[in-house]
N, C-alpha and C positions, 0 to 999 in steps of 0.2 A: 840606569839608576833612577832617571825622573822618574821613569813608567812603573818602578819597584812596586811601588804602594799602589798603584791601582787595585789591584787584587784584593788588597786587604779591603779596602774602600770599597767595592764591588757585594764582595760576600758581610758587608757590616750591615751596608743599607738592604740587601735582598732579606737578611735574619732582624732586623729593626722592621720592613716589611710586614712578615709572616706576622710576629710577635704580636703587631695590633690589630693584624687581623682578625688574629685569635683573640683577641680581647674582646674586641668588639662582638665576634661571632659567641663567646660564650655567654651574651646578654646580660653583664653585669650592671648592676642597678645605676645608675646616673649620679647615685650619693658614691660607690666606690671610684667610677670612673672617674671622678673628680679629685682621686688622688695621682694621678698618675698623667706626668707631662702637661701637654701645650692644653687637654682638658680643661687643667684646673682653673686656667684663666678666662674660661669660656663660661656661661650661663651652662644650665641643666639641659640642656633641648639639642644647644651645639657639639657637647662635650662628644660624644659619638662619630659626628660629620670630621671633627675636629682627628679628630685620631684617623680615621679614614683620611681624611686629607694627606694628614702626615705621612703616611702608608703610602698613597700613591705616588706622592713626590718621591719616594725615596724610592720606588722602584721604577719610575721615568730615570731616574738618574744614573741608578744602576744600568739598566738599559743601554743608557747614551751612552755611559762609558766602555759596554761592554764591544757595544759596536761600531761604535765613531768615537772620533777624535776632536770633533767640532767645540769652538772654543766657549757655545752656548751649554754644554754638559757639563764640559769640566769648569766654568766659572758659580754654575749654576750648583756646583757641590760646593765649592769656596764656600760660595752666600747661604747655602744649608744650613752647613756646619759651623757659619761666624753667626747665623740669628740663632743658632742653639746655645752657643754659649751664651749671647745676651737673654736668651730665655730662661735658661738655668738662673744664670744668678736672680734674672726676677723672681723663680721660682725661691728661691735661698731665701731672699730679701721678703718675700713678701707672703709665702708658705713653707716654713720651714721644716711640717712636716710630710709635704707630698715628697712622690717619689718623682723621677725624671721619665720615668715609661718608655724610657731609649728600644727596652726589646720588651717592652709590656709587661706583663705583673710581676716577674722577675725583678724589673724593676722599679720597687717598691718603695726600698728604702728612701731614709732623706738626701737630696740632693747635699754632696758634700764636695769638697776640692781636688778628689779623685775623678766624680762625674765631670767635674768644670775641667778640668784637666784633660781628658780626654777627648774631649771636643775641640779643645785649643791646638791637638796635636792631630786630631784630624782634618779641621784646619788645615794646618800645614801642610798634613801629606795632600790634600787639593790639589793648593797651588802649587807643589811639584809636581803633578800630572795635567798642570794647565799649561806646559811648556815641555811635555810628553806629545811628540807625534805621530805617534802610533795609535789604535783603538786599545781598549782595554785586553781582547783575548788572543792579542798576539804575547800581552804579558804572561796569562797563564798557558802558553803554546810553549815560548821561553822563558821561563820563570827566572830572575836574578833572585838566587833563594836567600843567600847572605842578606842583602838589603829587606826582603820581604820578611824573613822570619823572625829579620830586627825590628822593626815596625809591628808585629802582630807581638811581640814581648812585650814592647812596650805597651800596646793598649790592655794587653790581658791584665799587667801590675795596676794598670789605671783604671778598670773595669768592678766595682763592686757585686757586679751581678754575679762575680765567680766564686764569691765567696756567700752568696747568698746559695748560689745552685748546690755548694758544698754541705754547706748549713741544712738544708733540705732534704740533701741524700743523708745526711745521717738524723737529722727531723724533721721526721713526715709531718708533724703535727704544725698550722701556720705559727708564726711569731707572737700573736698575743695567746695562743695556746701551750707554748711550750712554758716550761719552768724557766729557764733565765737564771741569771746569774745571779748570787744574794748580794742583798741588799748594799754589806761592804765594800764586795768587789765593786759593785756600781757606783757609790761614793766616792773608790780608788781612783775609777776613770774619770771621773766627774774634775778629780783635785790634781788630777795627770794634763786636763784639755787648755788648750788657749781661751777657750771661754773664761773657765774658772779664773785663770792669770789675769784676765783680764777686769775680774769684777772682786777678787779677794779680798783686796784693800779698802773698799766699802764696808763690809761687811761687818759688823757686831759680832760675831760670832764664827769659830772655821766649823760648828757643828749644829747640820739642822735641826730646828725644832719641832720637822714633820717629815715623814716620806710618806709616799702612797708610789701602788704604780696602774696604769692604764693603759690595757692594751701592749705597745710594746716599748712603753717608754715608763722609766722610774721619773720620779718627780722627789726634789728634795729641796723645801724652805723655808730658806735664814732671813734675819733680818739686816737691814744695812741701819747705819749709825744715825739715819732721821727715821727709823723706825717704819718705814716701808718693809713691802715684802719682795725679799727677790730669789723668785724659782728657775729654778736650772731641772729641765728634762734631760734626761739620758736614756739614750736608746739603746735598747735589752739585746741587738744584735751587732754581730762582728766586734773584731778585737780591737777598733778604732773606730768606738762609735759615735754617733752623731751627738753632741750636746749644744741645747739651745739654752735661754736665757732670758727670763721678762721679768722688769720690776714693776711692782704692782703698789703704785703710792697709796700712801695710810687718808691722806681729804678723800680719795677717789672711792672708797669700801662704802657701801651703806650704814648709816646708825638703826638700832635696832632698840625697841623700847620694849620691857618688860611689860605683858598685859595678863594681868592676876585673871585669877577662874573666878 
């Protein structure tokens, strides 16, 4: 049962691998690279190295678990998987519209509590293979499929990228190219989120007095009862989209002075 989840953990980091490889290899400009993972909090120059890095950590790791049992691999996945999570939430906290680049452009979207979630529970499955004494391929030699296929469930529900890869196969065209949903439906979700629950009761108004949208986020804003402005983005993909949230105080706006012709 320890050794279950090895496998899964095996085949997560060799396709987290690949994935930024490919990124990197298709030479995307340093401004997109900087939406994607442990990049964004790198200068322009690093953002590259920076995903290469990622890359090869995670297939030293796979590696080790593939062929030993040494307690330097499997603690060394623990410590991966526990600074990913503390990287996500900085990414959360501090880019709310990068993606986590967990398997690269796939993933795009913004980090949300599915991505953080995921990592918590692989996490987990780690340190049940840090008290696994066997190497990894005798797990898939013997596979415990019950325990393994319940583990690969779980990360698939926590996994955003499969509904992005769904989203794709039926539009080819990327996310700020497709049409998206109107305008209402996006307000729906907007007034459905814990954001919104969270900032309602400020508000002057339950109806914005602007929308616009960019890219692949709609934008809708009201004002709150000291006459600030406070905009809620919502993001034009998947059925549980991401909604963020900035009040924008009325002293902080520039004055602007009429100058006649």
């Amino acid at each position: 049962m320890l050794a279950s989840q090895v496998p899964v953990l095996i085949v997560l980091l060799v396709l987290g691998t690949v994935a930024k490889f490919a990124v990197v290899r298709s030479g995307r400009e340093p401004g997109e690279l900087a939406r994607l993972g442990p990049a964004v909090l790198m200068p322009g120059r690093f953002q590259q190295p920076a995903l290469l890095l990622c890359g090869v950590v995670e297939l030293v790791l796979a590696a080790g678990l593939l062929v030993s049992a040494h307690p330097l691999f499997r603690w060394g996945t623990v410590t991966f998987f526990a600074l990913s999570t503390y990287v996500l939430l900085e990414l959360r906290r501090r880019r709310p519209d990068a993606g986590c680049g967990c398997f690269g452009e796939v993933s795009s979207a913004p980090v949300g509590l599915r991505s953080i979630g995921r990592t918590v529970v692989l996490t987990g499955m780690a340190l049940m293979a840090v008290w696994a004494g066997t190497p990894g391929w005798t797990a898939f030699a013997e596979p415990a499929w019950g325990f393994t296929l319940a583990g690969a469930a779980v990360l698939a529900v926590l996994s955003p990228e499969i509904d992005e890869l769904v989203d794709r196969a039926r539009h080819r065209a990327p996310c700020e190219q497709r049409r998206g949903p109107q305008e209402g439906v996006s307000l729906a979700r907007l007034k459905s989120s814990g954001t919104w629950r969270a900032h309602a009761a400020q508000l002057a108004t339950t109806e914005p007095y602007d929308s616009w949208r960019e890219l692949c986020w709609r934008f809708f804003a009201f004002q709150n009862h000291e006459r600030d402005d406070v905009v809620f983005a919502v993001h034009l993909a998947g059925r549980r989209p991401a909604v963020r949230v900035a009040v924008v105080s009325a002293e902080s706006l520039p004055e602007y002075t009429t100058v006649s012709a």
